[in-house]
C-alpha positions as a printed Julia matrix, in Angstrom:
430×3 Matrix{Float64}:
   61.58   -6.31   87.66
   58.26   -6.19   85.86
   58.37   -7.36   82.09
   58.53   -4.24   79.17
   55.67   -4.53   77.13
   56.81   -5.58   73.67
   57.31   -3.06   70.85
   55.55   -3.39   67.65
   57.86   -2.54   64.76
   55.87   -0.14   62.33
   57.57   -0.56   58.82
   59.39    2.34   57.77
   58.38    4.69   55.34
   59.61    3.51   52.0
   59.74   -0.46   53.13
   58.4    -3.12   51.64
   55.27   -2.82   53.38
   54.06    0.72   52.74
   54.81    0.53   48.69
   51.99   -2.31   49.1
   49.75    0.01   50.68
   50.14    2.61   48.23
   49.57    0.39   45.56
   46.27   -0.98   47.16
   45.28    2.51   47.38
   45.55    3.01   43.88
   43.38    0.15   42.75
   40.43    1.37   44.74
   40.49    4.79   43.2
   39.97    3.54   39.89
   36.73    1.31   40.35
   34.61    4.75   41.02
   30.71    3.95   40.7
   29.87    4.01   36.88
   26.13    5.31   35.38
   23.97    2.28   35.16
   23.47    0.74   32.23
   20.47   -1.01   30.92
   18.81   -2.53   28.41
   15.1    -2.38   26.99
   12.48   -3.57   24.71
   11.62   -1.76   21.1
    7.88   -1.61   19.73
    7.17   -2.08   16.36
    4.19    0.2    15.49
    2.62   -2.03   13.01
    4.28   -5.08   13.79
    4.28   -6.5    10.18
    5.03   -3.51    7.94
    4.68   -3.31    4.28
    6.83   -2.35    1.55
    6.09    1.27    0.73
    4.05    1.67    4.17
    5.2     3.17    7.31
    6.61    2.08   10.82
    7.79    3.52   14.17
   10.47    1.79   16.44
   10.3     3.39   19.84
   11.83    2.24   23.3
    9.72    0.4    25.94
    9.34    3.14   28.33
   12.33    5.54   28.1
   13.81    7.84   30.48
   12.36   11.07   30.69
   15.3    13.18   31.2
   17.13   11.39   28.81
   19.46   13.92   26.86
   20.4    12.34   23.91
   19.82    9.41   22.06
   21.05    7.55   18.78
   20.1     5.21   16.09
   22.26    2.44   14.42
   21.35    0.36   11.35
   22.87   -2.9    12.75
   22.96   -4.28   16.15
   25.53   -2.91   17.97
   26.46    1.0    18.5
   29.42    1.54   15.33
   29.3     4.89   14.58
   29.96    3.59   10.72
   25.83    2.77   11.04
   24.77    5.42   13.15
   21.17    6.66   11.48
   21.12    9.83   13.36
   21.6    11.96   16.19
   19.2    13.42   18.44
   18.55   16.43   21.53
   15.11   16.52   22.5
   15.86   19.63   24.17
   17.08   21.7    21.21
   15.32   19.78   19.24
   18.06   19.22   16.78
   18.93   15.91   14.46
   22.15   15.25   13.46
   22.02   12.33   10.6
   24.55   10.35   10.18
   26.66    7.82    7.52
   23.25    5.58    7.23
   20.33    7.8     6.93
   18.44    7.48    3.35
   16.32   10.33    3.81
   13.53    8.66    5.0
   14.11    8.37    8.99
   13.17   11.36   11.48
   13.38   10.97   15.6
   10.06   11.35   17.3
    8.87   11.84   21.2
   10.69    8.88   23.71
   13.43    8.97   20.89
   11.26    6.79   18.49
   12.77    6.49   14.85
   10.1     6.83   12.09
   11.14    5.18    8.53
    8.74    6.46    5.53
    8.56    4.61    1.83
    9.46    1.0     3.55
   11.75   -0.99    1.11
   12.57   -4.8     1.28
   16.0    -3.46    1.93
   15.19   -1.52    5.14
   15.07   -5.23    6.59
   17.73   -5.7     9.62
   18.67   -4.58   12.88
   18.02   -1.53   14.7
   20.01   -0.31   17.92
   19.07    2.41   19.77
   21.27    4.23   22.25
   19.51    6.72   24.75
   21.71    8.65   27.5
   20.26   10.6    30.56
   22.04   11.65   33.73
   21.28    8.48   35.45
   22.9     6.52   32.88
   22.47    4.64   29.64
   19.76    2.4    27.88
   20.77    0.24   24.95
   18.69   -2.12   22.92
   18.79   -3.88   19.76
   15.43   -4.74   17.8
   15.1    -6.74   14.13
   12.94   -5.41   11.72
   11.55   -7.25    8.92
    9.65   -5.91    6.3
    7.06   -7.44    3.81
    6.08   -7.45    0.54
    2.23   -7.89   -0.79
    2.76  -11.6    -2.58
    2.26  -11.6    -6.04
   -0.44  -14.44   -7.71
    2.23  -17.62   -7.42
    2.15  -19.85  -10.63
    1.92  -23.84  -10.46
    4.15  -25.82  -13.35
    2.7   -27.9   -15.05
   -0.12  -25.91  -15.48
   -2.38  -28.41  -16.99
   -2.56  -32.02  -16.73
   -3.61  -35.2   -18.4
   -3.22  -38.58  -16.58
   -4.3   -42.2   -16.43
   -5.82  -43.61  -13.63
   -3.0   -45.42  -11.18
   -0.48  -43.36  -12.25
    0.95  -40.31  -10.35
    1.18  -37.06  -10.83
    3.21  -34.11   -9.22
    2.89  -30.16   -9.17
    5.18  -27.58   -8.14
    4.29  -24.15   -6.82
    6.56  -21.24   -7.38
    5.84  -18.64   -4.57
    7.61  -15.49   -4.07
   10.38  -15.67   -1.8
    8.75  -13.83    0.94
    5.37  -15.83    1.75
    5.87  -17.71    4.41
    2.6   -20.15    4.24
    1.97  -22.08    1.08
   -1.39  -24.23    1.0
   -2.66  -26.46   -1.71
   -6.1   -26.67   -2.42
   -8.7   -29.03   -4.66
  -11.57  -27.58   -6.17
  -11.3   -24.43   -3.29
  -11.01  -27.28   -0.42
   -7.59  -27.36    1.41
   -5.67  -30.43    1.1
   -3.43  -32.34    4.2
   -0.85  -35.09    3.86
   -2.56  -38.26    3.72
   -1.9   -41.94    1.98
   -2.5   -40.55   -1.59
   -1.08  -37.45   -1.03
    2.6   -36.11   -0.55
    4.26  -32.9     0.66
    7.4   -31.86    0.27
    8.98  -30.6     3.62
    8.57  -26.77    2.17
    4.55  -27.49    0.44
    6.31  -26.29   -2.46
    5.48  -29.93   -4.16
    2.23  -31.74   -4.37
    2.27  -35.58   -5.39
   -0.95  -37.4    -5.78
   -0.44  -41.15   -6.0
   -2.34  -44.1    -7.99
   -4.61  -41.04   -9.39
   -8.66  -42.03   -9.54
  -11.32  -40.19  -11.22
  -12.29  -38.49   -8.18
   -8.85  -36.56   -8.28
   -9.47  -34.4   -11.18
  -10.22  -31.09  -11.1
   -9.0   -27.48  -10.24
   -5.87  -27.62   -8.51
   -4.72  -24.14   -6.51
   -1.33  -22.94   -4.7
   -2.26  -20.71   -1.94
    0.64  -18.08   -0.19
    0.49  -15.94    2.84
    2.76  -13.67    4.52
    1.36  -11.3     7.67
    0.3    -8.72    5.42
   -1.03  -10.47    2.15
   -2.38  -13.72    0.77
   -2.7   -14.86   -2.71
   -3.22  -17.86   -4.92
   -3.27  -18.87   -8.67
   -6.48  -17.5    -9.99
   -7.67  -15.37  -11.43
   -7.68  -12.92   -8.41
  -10.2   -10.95   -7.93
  -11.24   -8.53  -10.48
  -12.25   -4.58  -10.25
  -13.1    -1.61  -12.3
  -11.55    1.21  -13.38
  -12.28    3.65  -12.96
  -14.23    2.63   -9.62
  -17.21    3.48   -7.76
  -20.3     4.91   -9.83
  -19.28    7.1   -12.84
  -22.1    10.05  -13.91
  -20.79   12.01  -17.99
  -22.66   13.7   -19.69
  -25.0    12.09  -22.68
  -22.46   11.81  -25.4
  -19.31   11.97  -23.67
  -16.47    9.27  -24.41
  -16.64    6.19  -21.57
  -13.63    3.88  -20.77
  -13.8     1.1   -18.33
  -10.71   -1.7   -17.29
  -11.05   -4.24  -15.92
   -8.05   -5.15  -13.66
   -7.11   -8.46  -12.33
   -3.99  -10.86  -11.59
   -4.22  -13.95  -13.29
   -1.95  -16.87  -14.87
   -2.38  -17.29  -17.62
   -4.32  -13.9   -19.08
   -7.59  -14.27  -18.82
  -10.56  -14.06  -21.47
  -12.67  -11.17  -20.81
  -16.47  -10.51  -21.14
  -18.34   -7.34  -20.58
  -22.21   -7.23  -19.82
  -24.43   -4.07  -19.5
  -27.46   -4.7   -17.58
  -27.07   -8.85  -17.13
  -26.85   -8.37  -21.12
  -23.64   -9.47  -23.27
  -22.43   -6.62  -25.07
  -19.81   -8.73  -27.49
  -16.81   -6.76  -26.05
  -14.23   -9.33  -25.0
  -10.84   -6.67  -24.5
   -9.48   -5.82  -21.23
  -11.31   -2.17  -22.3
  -14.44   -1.08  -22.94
  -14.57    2.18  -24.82
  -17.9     3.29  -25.56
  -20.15    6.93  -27.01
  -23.51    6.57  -24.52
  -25.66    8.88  -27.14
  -29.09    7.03  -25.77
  -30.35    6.42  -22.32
  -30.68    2.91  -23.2
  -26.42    2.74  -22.6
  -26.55    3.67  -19.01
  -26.91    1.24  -16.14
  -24.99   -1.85  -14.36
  -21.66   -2.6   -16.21
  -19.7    -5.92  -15.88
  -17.03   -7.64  -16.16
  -15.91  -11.01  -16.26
  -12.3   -12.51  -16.41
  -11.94  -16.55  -17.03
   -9.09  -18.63  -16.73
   -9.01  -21.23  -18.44
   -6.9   -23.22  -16.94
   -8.4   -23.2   -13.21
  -11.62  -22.65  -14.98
  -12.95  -20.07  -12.11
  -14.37  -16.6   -13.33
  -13.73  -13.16  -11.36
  -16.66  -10.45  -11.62
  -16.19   -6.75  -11.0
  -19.19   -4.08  -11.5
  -19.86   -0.49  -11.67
  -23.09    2.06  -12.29
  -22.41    4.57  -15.34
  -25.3     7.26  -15.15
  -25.89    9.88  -17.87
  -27.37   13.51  -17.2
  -28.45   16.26  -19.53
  -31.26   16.75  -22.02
  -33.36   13.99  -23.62
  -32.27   13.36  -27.01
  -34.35   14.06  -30.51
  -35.79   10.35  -31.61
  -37.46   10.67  -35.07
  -38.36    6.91  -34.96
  -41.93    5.62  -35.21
  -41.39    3.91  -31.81
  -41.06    7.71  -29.91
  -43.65    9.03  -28.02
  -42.99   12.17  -28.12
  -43.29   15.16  -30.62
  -41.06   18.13  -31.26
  -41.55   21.69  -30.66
  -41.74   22.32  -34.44
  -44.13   19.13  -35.11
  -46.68   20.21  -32.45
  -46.84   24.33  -33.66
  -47.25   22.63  -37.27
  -50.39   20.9   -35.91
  -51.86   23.68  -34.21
  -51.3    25.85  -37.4
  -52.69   23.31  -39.84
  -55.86   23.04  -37.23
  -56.07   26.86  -37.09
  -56.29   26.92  -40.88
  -58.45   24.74  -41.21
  -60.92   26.07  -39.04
  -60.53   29.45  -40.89
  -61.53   27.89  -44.15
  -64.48   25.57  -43.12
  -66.12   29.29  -41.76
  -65.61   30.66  -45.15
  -67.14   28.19  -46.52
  -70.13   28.15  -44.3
  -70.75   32.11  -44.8
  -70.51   31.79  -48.31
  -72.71   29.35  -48.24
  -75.08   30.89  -46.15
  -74.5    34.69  -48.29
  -74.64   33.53  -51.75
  -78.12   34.14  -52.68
  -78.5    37.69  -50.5
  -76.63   40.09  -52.85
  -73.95   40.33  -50.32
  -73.04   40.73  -46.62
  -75.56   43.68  -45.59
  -78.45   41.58  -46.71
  -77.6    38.31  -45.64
  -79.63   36.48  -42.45
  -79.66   33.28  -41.38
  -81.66   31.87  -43.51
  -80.93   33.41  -46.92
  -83.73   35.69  -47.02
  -83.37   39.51  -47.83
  -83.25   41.14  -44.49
  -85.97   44.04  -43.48
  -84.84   47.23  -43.19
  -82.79   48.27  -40.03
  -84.34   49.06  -36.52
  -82.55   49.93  -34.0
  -83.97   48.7   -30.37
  -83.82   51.25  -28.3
  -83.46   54.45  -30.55
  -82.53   57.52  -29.4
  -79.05   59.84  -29.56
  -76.49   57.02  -29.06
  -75.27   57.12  -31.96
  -71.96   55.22  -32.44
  -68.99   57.89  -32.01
  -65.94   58.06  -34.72
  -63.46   55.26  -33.72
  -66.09   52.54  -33.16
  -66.51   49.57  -34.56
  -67.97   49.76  -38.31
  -69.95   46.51  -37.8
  -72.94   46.92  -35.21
  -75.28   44.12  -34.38
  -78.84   45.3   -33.33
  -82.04   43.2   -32.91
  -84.97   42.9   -35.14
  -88.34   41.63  -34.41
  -90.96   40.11  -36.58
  -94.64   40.17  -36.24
  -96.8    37.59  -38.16
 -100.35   39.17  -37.42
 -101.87   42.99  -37.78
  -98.23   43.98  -39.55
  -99.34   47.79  -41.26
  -97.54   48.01  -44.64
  -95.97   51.36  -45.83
  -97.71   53.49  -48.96
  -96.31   52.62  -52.26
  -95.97   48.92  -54.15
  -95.72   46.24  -51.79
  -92.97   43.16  -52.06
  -94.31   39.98  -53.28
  -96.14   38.07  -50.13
  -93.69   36.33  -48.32
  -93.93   32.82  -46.2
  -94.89   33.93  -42.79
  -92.38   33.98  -40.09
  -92.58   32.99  -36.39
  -91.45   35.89  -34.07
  -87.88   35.19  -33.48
  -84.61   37.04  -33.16
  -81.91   37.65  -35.68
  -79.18   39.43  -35.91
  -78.46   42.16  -39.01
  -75.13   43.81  -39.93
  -75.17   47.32  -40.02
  -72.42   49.99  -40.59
  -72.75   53.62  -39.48
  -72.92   56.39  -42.07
């Protein structure tokens, strides 16, 4: 007989063996393929903001179907620091717990945080969503302040040769570079000199002669550098000023120094004796306008800080009654021309009076004082002067010396004989 083939026992439905298969099944229902996650890179746009300044954080190249996205003030995604809330497709911003008032979402889900405050310093997490899954990444921002001028303690010193001496610098906590300097030359760790691990401390050992002089803290930070002065001075207002003559001028002079400086102002290279932080002055002359200056001294550090400006005047020239003007006034020069007129008047007076004295009066006055002949009018005829014309006529007479007929009657005493000549008789019509 030929051998059965052997049978294969199946389990039975609701043995041992199929509860493990139904469990088995169960396990590899719930590991279903998840959205991808990822993480990026945030920009800083500047890199090194300032206090009061502006910056943008914005993802590394984001999706571009991205849906949603969120910010959190801290660096993870706790809804307790959630900034906002934003829908590029609406667009619509939902702000949440942490926003100040000063953060709005941008294009590629960038955050932009206006009127930067030291306390705006931390982490940032941004959370973007899209259909192909999720980005995530966590950037720290750090913001800085412009350094004020540090001050160094003690802030003068006296000492003997082969002693030491030390000086401290007091920055602001957020420089991060502090340099010392000798007479404006930067000074290194060597055998006479000592650091402290932070620069804070200089220490100058078995002191020479050579060692004394002007001794400066110097602090940086990425957006600011400073040092114990004085700084550098300026104007206000700045830029060249133009008033009117006579108007009221103020100038300051601004600058960050420790101690307070001693101030000087100079107006055209010349001292003026002001020595305030103001100058307050009346410009009534054009003699006031031109370069002003400045000039703040410390006396401590001994270095001097200059700051300049151009004050011009505009409008009329103004009256000068001194000896030194060159000019005359309106009512000066019409006085002169008067007075000349006058006196032209009366000097021909006095020459016709002269000359008329001895004629018995205008009608028989000539040149020369003699009695004039009678009237004879060149050219006579019918043109007669009309009513309306002048009363005064000029006409010519001529003399003859030789063959001169006399008319009947007594004759004139003999007079001096005359050359022929020309002279000129007043007449007046009838």
């Amino acid at each position: 007989m030929g051998l059965l083939p052997r049978r294969r026992d199946h389990p039975v439905l609701g043995g041992p063996g199929q509860g493990l298969l139904l469990a088995a099944s169960v396990l590899v229902s719930c590991f279903q393929p998840a959205p991808a996650q990822t993480s990026g890179t945030i920009v800083l746009t500047p890199p090194s903001p300032a206090v009061g300044g502006t910056v943008s954080l914005a993802l590394q190249d984001p999706p571009q179907d991205f849906v949603s996205c969120s910010w959190y003030r801290s660096a993870s995604t706790d809804q307790s620091t959630r900034i906002l809330e934003y829908f590029p497709q609406t667009p619509v911003q939902n702000n949440g717990s942490a926003h100040t008032g000063r953060e709005t979402a941008g294009p590629g889900c960038s955050l932009h945080i206006a009127g930067l405050r030291l306390s705006d310093t931390g982490n940032y997490t941004v959370s973007i969503q899209s259909p192909t899954g999720s980005v995530t990444s966590t950037a720290v921002l750090r913001v800085f302040e412009t350094l004020p001028q540090p001050t160094v303690t003690p802030n003068q010193t006296l000492a003997l040769e082969k002693e030491n001496f030390t000086l401290t610098c007091n920055p602001s906590p957020g420089a991060d570079t502090l340099l010392w300097l000798h007479n404006s030359t930067s000074l290194t760790p060597a055998d006479q000199l000592v650091l402290s691990p932070d620069n804070r401390t200089l220490t100058v050992l078995n002191v020479t002669r050579g060692d004394a002089g002007t001794y400066q803290c110097e602090v940086k930070n990425p957006v600011s550098t400073n040092k114990n002065g004085p700084d550098a001075a300026s104007i206000e207002p700045p830029g060249s000023v133009t008033l009117p003559l006579g108007s009221p001028l103020t100038l300051r002079c601004v600058t960050d120094c420790v101690p307070a400086p001693s101030y000087r102002w100079a107006l055209n290279g010349t001292d003026t004796g002001e020595s305030g932080s103001s100058l307050t002055r009346n410009p009534t002359s054009w003699a006031q306008q031109g370069t002003y200056e400045c000039r703040a001294h410390n006396s401590v550090t001994n270095l001097t800080a200059q700051a300049t400006v151009d004050v011009w005047l505009t409008g009329p020239a103004p009256t000068d009654a001194s000896p030194s003007s060159s000019g005359l006034s309106a009512g000066a020069i019409a006085g002169i021309v008067i007075g000349s007129l006058a006196g032209v008047s009366l000097l021909g007076g006095l020459i016709y009076f002269l000359l008329c004295r001895n004629g018995g009066g205008p009608k028989q006055c000539v040149p020369d004082g003699r009695p004039a002949a009678p009237p004879h009018n060149q050219d006579v005829g019918d043109n007669r002067p009309t009513k309306g014309d002048q009363d005064i006529q000029y006409s010519t007479l001529a003399f003859a010396a030789k063959d001169q007929k006399l008319p009947p009657g007594p004759q004139p005493q003999p007079q001096p004989q005359l050359n022929s000549g020309t002279i000129y008789s007043e007449v007046k019509k009838n």
